[in-house]
LUMROMI-104276 format. One record per residue (C-alpha): residue in three letters; x, y, z. Coordinates in nm, 3 decimals. Each point is the difference from the previous one (the first is absolute). Example, Ala and Ser with C-alpha at 12.3 -4.5 7.8 and 13.67 -1.06 7.14 Angstrom:
% LUMROMI-104276
rest/xx/yy/zz
ala/1.230/-0.450/0.780
ser/0.137/0.344/-0.066
% end
This chain:
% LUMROMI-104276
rest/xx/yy/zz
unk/-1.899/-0.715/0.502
unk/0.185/-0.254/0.147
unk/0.385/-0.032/-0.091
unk/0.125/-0.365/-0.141
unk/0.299/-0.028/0.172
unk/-0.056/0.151/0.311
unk/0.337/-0.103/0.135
unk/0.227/0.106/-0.254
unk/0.269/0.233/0.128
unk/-0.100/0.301/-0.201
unk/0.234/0.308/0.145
unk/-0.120/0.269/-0.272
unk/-0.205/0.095/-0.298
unk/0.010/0.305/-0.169
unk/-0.261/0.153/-0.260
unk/0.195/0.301/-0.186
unk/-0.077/0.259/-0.244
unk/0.274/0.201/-0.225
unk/-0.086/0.263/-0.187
unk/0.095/0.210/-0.284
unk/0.142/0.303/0.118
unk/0.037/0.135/0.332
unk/-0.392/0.052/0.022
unk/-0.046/-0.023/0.335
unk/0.265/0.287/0.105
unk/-0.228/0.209/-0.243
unk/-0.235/0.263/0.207
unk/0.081/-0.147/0.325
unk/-0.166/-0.330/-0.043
unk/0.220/-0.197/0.174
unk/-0.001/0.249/0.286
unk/-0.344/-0.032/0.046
unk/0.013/-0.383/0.047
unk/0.283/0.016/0.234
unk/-0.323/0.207/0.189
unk/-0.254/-0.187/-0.061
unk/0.150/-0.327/0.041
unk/0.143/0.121/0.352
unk/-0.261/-0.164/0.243
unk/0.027/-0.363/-0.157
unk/0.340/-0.018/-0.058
unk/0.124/0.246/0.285
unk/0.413/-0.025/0.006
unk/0.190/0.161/-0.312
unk/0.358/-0.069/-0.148
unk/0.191/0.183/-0.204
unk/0.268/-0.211/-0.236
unk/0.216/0.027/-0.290
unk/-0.200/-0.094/-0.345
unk/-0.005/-0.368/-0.081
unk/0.087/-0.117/-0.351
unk/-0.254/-0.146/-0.219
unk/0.046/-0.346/-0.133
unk/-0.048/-0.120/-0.332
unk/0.109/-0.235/-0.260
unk/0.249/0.159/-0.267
unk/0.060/-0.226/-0.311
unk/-0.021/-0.274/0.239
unk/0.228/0.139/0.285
unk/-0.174/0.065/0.300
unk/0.088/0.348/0.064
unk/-0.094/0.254/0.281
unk/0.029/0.377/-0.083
unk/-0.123/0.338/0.142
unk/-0.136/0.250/-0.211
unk/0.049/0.323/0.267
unk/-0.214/0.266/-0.217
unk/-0.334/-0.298/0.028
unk/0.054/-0.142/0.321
unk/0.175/0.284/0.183
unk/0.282/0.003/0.225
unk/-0.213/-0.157/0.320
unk/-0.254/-0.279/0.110
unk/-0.239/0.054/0.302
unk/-0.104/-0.321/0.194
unk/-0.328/0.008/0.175
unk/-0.033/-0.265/0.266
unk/-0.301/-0.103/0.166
unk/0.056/-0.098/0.405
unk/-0.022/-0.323/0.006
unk/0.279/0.011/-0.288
unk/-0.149/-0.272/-0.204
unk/-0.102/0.310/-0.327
unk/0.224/0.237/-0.154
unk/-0.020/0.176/-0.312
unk/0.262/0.174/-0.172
unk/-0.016/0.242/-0.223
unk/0.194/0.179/-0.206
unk/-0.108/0.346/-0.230
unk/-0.051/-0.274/-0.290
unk/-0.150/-0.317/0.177
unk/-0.149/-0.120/0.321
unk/0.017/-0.387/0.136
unk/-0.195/-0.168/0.258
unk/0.186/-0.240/0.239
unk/-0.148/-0.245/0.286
unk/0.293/-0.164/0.167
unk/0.058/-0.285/0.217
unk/0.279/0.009/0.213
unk/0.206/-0.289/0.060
unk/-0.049/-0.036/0.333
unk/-0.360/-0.035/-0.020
unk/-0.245/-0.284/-0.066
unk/-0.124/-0.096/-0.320
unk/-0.339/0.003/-0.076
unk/-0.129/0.331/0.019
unk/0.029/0.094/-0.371
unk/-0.331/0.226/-0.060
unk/-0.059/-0.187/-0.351
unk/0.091/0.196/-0.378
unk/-0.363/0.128/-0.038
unk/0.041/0.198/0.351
unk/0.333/0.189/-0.076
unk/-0.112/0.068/-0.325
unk/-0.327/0.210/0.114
unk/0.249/0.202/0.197
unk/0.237/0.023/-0.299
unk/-0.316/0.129/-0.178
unk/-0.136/0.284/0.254
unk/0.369/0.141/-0.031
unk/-0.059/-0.025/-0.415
unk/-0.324/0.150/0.059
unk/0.166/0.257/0.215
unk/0.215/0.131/-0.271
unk/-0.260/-0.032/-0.312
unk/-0.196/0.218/0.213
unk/0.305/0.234/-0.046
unk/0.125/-0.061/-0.337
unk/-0.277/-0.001/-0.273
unk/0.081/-0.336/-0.255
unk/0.226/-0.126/0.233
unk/0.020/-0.285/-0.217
unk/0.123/0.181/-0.264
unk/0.352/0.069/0.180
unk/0.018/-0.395/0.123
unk/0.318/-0.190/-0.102
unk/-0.019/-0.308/0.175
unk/-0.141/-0.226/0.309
unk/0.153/-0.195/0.184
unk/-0.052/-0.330/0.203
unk/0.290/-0.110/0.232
unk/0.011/-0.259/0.239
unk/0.258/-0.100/0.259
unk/0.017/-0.350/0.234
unk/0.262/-0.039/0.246
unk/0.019/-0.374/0.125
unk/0.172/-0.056/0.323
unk/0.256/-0.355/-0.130
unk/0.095/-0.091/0.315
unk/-0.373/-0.067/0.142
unk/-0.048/-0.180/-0.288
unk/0.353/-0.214/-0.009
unk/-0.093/-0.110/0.376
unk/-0.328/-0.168/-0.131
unk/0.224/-0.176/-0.269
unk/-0.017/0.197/-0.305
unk/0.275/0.137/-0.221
unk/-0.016/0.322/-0.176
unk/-0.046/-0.210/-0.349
unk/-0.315/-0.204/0.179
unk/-0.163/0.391/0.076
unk/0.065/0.155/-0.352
unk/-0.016/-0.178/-0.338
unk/0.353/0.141/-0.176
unk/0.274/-0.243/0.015
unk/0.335/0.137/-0.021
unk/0.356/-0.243/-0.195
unk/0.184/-0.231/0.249
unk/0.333/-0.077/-0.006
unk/0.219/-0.276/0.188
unk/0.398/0.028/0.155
unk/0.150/-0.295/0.143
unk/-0.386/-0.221/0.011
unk/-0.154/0.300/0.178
unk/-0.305/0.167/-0.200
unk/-0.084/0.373/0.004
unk/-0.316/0.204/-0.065
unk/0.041/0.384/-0.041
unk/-0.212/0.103/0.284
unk/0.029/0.326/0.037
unk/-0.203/0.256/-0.232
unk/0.040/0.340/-0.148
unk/-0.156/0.012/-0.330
unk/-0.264/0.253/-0.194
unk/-0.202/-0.173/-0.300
unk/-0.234/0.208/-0.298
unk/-0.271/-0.095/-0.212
unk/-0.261/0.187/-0.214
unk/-0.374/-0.047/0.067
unk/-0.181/0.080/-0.271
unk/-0.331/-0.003/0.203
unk/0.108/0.306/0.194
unk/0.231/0.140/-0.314
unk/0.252/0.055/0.262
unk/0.276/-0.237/0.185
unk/0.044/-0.276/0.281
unk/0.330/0.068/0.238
unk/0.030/-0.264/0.211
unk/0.300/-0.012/0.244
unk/0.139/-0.265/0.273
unk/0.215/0.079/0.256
unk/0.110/-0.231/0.373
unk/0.171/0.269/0.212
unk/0.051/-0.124/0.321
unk/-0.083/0.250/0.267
unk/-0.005/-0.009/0.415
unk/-0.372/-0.154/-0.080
unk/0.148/-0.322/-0.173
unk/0.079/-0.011/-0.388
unk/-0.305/0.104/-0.135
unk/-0.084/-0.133/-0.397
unk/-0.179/0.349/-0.162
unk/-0.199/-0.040/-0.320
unk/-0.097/0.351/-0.161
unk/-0.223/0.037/-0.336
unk/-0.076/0.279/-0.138
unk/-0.201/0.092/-0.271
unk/-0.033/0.348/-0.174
unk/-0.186/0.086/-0.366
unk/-0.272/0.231/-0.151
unk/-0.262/-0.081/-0.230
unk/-0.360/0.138/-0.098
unk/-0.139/-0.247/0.269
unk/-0.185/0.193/0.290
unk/0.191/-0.015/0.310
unk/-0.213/-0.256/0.193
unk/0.046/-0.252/-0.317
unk/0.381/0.073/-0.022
unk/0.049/-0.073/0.373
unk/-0.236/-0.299/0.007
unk/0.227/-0.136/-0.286
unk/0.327/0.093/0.214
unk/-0.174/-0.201/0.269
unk/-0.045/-0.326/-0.253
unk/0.342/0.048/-0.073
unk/0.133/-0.011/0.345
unk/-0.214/-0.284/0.128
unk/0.136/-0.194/-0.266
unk/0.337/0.078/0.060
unk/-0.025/-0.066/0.356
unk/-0.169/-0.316/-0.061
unk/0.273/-0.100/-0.224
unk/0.349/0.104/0.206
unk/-0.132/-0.186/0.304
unk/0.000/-0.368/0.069
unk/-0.337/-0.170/0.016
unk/0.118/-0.100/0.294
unk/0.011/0.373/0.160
unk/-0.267/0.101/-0.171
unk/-0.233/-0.255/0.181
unk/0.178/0.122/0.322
unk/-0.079/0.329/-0.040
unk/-0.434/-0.048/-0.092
% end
């Protein structure tokens, strides 16, 4: 399947899973997918648990719940370093990453890193009998890092590559325009009973300053998992399709 905008400066997408409990430390299951998961994704990485993120009477709040997700996460990488997954003894998440030195345009598509997201699922059902049972939610995130200055030489200001607009003000007959971004954004979706965390950010690095947009989507409902995802997927496009300029967009086809 061919991908729309083939140009667009995807640097990751994760596909997640969190479950209930700590199910996957149960009976060594996670143990024996660090094994079988060794030739594909050959180089392991041991790190302190990462928080899970939610939205908390709508504060955006990240907390970690030791006696679920235990006190470690183990990174497989593969050796090209463009998958990783991560798991933890009460989730797992699939990564492809794009690093920011390299080219755009080599995205694999949603439909192909969601069959691998699925033979790790399939992995683990094999494993855990009504794995669905123990599910808590999915999630969907996607990250784009735009390089501004490449774009700034070809004429175009950061408000001409996104659509937000941020207040102006004028001293002494000069106007300004807030620039510079660091904000995080929530909404509920009720088509995925879950929420929307969007977040913008323009660090500037050795690289340039670099514009990131991250959107992330997480939920359960009693959809199967290829209808919840393809609905994630909706979701994103249209969010992508409505952050960006028309103007980028029909740069990046």
């Amino acid at each position: 399947m061919s991908v729309k905008y083939s140009k667009a400066p995807i640097s990751e997408i994760i596909f997640g899973v969190v479950f209930k409990s700590n199910i996957l430390f149960q009976n060594g299951v996670l143990f024996e997918l660090l094994s079988e998961l060794k030739d594909r994704f050959p180089n392991m990485f041991t790190h302190p648990s990462l928080g899970e993120e939610d939205v908390v009477n709508g504060l955006i709040q990240v907390t970690i719940l030791h006696e679920d997700a235990g006190f470690s996460a183990y990174r497989l990488v593969s050796n090209d370093n463009k998958w990783q997954i991560i798991f933890h003894q009460n989730s797992f998440s699939l990564h492809w990453v794009r690093k920011d030195t390299e080219d755009v345009g080599n995205y694999p598509g949603f439909s192909n890193i969601f069959s691998e997201f699925l033979s790790i699922i399939n992995l683990i059902k094999a494993k855990i009998n009504d794995l669905d049972t123990h599910i808590k939610a999915y999630s969907l995130s996607y990250s784009d890092r735009v390089n501004l200055q490449e774009y700034e030489e070809s004429g175009l200001s950061i408000f001409e590559i996104i659509t937000i607009q941020t207040p102006k003000f004028s001293i002494s007959k000069k106007e300004y325009s807030y620039n510079n971004f660091y904000s995080r954004y929530s909404v509920f979706c009720e088509e995925i009973n879950g929420y929307s965390i969007f977040g913008i950010n323009t660090p500037t690095l050795p690289i340039g300053q670099l514009l990131i947009i991250d959107n992330k989507l997480k939920g359960y409902n009693d959809d199967s998992i290829e209808v919840w995802f393809e609905k994630a997927h909706k979701i994103q496009t249209s969010f992508f399709e409505n952050i960006f300029s028309e103007t980028i967009l029909k740069m990046w086809k």
